[in-house]
N, C-alpha and C positions, 0 to 999 in steps of 0.2 A: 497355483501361481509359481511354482519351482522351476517351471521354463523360462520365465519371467527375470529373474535373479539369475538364473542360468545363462542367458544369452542379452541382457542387457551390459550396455559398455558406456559408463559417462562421460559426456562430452568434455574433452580436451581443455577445449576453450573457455566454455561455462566454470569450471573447475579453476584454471590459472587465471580468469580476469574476478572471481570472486577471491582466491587467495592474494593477488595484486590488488585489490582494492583495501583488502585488511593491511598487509602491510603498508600502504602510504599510507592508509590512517596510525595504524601504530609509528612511524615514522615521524608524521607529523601532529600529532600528542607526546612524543616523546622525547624520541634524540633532536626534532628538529624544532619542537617549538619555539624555542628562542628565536628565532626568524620570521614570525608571525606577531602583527602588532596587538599590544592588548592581549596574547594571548595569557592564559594562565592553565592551572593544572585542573585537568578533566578528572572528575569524580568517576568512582568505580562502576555507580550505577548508569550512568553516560555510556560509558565504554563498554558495559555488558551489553547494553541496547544496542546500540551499533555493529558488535560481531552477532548479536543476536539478529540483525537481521542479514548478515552477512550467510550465517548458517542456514537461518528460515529458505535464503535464494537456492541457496545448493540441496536442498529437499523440493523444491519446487520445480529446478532446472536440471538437476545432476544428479536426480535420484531416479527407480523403476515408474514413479508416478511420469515424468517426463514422456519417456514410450509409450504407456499409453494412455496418455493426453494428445498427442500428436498421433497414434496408430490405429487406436483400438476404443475411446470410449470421448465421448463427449463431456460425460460427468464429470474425469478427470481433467479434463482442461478446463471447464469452470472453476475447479478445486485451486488447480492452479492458480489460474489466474485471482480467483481470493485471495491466496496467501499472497501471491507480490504485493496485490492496491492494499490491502488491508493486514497484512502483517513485513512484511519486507518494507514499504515504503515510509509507515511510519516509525519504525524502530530506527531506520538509519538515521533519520531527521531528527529523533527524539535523541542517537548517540552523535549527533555533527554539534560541538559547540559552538558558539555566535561567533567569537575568532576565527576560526577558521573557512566555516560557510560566507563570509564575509569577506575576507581575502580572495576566496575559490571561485562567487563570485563579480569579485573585483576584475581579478585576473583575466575572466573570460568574457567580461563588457554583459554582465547579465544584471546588473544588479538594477537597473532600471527597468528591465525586463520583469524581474521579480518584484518590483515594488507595483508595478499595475497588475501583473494577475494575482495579485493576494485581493485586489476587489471582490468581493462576495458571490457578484451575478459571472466574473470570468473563473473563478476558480472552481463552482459551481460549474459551470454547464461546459465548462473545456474541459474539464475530467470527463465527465458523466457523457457529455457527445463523441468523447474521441472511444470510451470503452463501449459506447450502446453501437456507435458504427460498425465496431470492430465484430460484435457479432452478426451482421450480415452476411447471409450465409456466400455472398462472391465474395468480402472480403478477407472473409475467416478463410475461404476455399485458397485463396490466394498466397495468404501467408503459410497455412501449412505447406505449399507444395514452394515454398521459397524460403530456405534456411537462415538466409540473410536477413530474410525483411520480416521473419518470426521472430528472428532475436531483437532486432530492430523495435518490434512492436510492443514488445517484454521491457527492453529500454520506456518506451515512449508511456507505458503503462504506468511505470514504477517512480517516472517525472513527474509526472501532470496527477497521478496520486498523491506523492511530499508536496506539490503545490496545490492541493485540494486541501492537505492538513494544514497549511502554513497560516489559515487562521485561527485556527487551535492550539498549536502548538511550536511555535514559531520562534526558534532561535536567533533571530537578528531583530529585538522590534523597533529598533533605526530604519530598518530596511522597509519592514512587514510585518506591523504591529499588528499583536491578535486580536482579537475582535471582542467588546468586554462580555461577561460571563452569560448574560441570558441571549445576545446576539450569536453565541457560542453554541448555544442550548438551541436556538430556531434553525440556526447552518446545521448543524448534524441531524435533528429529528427531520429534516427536508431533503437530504441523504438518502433519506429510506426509500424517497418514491422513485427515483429512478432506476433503481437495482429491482424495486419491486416489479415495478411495471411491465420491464423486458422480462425478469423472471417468471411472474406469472404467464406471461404471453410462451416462452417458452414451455412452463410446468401445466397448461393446459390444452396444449393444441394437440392435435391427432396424427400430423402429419414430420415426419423426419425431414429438416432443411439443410442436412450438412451433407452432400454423398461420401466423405471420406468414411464416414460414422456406419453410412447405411450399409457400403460395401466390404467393411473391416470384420474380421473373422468374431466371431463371438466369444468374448472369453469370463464373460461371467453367465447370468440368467434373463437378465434384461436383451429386449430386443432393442433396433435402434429408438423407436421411437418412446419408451419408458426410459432409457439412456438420457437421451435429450431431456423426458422431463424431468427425470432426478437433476439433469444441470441446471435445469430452471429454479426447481426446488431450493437447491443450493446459492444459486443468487439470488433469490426473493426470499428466503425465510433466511439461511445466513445470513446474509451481509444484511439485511434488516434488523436481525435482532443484535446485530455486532454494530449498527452504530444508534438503534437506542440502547444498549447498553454503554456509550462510549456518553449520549445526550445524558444518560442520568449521573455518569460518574462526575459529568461538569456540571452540573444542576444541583448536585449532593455535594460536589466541595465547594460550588460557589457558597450555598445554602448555609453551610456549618461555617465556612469562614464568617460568614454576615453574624450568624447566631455569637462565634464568637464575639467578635465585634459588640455585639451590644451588650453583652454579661461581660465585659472587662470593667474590673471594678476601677471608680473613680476615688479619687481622694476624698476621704473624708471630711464632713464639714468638722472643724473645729481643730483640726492640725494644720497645724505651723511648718 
């Protein structure tokens, strides 16, 4: 893979609109919060979250995986596309404080927008039908061979993702109150099927549906159509076991918060 590194060149753009977006947030956490209502001072593990997903995007977007995810491998564009819904979209949500996503928005006339797709059945199946479309092999064909409307879809991916976690983990619950803990616990184990579903469909079929894939030079061992089912692999068994692991970590602190709850000791009889 030293050709690889050798003649890969990160995009320009991907590169200054993710170092633009860290600095308005450092901007507006810091020198500019005072102009923001209610705001107050962002904790440090906020603020990791948030460049952390800012990082997570330029390993997904501005790194050799880029190339080939878009040239040479199928697999690697599942990969990708994992890391934006399931690591980039919720870390940035998880480092946006309620002040400011709230302002942000205000400002842009969405906030009633956001208050109906945090419904269950629209944040549910608007994620899950805009990313199952996307793999159709005309529309997948489409966007690769169009610069714009790839980035566009990378956009569109990484929205309607943070609005798939918005009732789990949801920084305004004025806006978009999350959903209480075992309603928590049935949204993410329900998660699982539709990643699975295209996944397996993908990690068992025989036949290769992408021609950029079938036609692209071979730069590992896999042919195209093992290619393709390692990316199935990858969204049926990843992203399955990354959101029952996400179902058990809300089922485990619901669980222990309740347990504490009930061993909190009560006043004694017989003090004053």
């Amino acid at each position: 893979m030293d050709w690889l590194l050798a003649t890969y060149s990160p995009p320009l753009s991907v590169i200054a609109g993710a170092l633009g977006l860290a600095i308005v947030y450092w901007l507006c956490t810091r020198r500019y919060r005072g102009r923001f209502k209610g705001s107050a001072p962002v904790k440090a593990a906020r603020q990791v979250a948030f460049y952390s997903g800012v990082a997570l995007a330029l390993v997904a977007l501005a790194s050799p995986l880029d190339l080939l995810a878009d040239d040479y491998l199928f697999s690697a564009h599942m990969l990708q596309h994992e890391l934006l819904i399931l690591g980039v979209a919720p870390l940035l949500l998880a480092g946006t404080p309620g002040w400011l996503l709230r302002d942000l928005l205000a400002s842009v006339h969405l906030t009633g927008f956001v208050r109906w797709a945090r419904h269950p059945l629209i944040a549910f199946f608007g994620f899950n039908l805009i990313f199952s479309l996307a793999h159709l092999s005309s529309v997948y064909e489409l966007t690769l061979a169009s610069e714009p409307l790839h980035a566009l879809e990378h956009v569109i991916f990484i929205v309607t993702a943070m609005l798939m976690w918005m009732p789990v983990m949801s920084p305004v619950p004025d806006i978009a109150p999350p959903y209480p803990a075992l309603g928590q616990v049935l949204y993410l184990f329900l998660q699982t099927i539709p990643a699975s579903l295209v996944g397996a469909l993908l990690a068992a079929t025989g036949t290769a549906y992408y021609a950029t894939y079938v036609l692209a030079p071979r730069v590992t061992a896999l042919n195209p159509v093992e290619d393709q089912q390692l990316g199935g692999l990858l969204m049926w068994v990843g992203g399955g076991v990354y959101f029952l692991i996400a179902t058990g970590v809300v089922f485990f602190t619901w669980a222990s918060r309740e347990e504490a709850a009930d061993r909190r000791p009560g006043i004694p009889q017989g003090v004053s």
